[in-house]
C-alpha positions as CSV (number, residue, x, y, z in Angstrom):
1,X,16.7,-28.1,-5.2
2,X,20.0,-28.7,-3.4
3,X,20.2,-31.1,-0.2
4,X,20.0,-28.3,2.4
5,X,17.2,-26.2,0.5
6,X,15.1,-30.1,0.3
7,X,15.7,-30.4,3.8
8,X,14.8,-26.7,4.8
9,X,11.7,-27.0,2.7
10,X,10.9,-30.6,4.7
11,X,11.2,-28.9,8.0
12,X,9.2,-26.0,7.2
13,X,5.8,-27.7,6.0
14,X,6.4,-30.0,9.1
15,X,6.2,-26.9,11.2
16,X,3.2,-25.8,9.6
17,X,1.3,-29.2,10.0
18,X,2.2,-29.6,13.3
19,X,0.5,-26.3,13.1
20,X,-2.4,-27.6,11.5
21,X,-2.7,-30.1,14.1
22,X,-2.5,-27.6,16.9
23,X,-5.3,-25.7,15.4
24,X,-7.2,-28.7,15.0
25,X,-6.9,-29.6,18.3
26,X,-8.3,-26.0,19.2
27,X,-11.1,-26.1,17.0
28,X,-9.7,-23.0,15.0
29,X,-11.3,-23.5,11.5
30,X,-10.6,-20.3,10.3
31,X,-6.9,-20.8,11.2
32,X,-6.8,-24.1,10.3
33,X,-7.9,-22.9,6.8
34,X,-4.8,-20.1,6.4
35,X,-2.7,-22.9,7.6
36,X,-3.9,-25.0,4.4
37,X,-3.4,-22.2,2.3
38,X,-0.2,-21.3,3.2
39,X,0.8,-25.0,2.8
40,X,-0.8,-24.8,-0.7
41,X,1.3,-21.9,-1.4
42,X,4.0,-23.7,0.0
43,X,6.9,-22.5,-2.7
44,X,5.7,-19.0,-2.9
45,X,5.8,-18.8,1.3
46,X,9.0,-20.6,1.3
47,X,10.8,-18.2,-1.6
48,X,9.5,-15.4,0.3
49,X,11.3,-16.6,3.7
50,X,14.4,-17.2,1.8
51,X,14.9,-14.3,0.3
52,X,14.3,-12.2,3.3
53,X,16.5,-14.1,4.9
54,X,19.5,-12.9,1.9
55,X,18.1,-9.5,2.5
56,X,19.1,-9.9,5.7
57,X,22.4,-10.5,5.4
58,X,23.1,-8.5,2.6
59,X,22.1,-5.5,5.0
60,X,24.4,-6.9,7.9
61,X,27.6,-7.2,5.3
62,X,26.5,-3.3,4.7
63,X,26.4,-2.6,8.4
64,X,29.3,-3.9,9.0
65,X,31.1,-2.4,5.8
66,X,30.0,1.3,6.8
67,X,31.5,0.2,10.5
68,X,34.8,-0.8,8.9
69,X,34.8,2.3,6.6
70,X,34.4,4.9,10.0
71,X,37.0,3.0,11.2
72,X,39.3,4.2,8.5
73,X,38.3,7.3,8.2
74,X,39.5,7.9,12.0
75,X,42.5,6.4,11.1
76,X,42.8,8.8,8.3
77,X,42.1,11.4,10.2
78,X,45.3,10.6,13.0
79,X,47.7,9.1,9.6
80,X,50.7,11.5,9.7
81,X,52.6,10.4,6.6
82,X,51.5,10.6,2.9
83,X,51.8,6.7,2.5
84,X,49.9,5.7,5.4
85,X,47.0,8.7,4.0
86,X,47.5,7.3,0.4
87,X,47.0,3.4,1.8
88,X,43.9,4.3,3.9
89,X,42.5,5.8,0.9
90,X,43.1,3.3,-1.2
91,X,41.0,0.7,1.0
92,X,38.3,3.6,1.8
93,X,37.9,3.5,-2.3
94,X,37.8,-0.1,-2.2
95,X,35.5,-0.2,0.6
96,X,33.2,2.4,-1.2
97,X,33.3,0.5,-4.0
98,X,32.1,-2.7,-2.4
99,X,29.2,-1.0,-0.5
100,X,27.9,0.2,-3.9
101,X,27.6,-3.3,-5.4
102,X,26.1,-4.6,-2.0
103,X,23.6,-1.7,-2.7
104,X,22.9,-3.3,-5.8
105,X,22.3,-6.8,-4.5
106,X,19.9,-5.3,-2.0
107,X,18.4,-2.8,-4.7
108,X,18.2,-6.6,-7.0
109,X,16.7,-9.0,-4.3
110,X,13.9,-5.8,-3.3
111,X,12.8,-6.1,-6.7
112,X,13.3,-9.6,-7.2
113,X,10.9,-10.3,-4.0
114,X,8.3,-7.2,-4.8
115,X,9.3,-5.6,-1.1
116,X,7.9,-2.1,-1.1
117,X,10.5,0.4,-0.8
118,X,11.3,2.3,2.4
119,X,9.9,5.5,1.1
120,X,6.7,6.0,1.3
121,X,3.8,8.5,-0.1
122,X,2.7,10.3,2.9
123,X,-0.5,12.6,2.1
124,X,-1.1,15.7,4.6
């Protein structure tokens, strides 16, 4: 584990014992007891957090690709000459191209983190 990821991991179960401590002070034994279980599970909890977290981002680089690639299309849409056409979709391919790897990173970490997938089995 790198520097960052040691530290992270220090902060988080520090969190959850300050946590602990709260729900001690409460009287909470039940939530005191999920608060030793997740700190048992600590790695598991703290993959889990980490990956979403890629997820994340993954999905705001796709965002922000589709953006980009609307924005060309209206451009393509107003181009006048050949080149400028031929340019614009040249960096629409590449764009396209780019948001179907980044669909394969998201497709990858879904799998890699057991996340359900966004369709689901709806019975009448």
């Amino acid at each position: 584990m790198n520097g960052v990821g040691k530290g992270l991991t220090v902060a988080w179960i520090n969190d959850y014992l300050d946590l602990y401590n709260y729900a001690k002070a409460l009287g909470d034994e039940a939530w005191q007891a999920d608060i030793l279980e997740t700190l048992r599970l600590h790695d598991v909890s703290i993959r889990r957090e980490e990956q979403a977290a890629v997820r994340e981002q993954l999905w705001r680089q796709f965002d922000a690709l589709n953006l980009r690639l609307l924005e060309l299309y209206a451009r393509l849409r107003e181009a006048d000459s050949g080149e400028s056409a031929e340019e614009l979709q040249g960096q629409i391919w590449a764009l396209k191209v780019e948001r179907i790897r980044l669909t394969n990173r998201i497709c990858s970490s879904r799998r890699e983190s057991g996340a359900k997938t966004a369709r689901r089995n709806v019975r009448p």
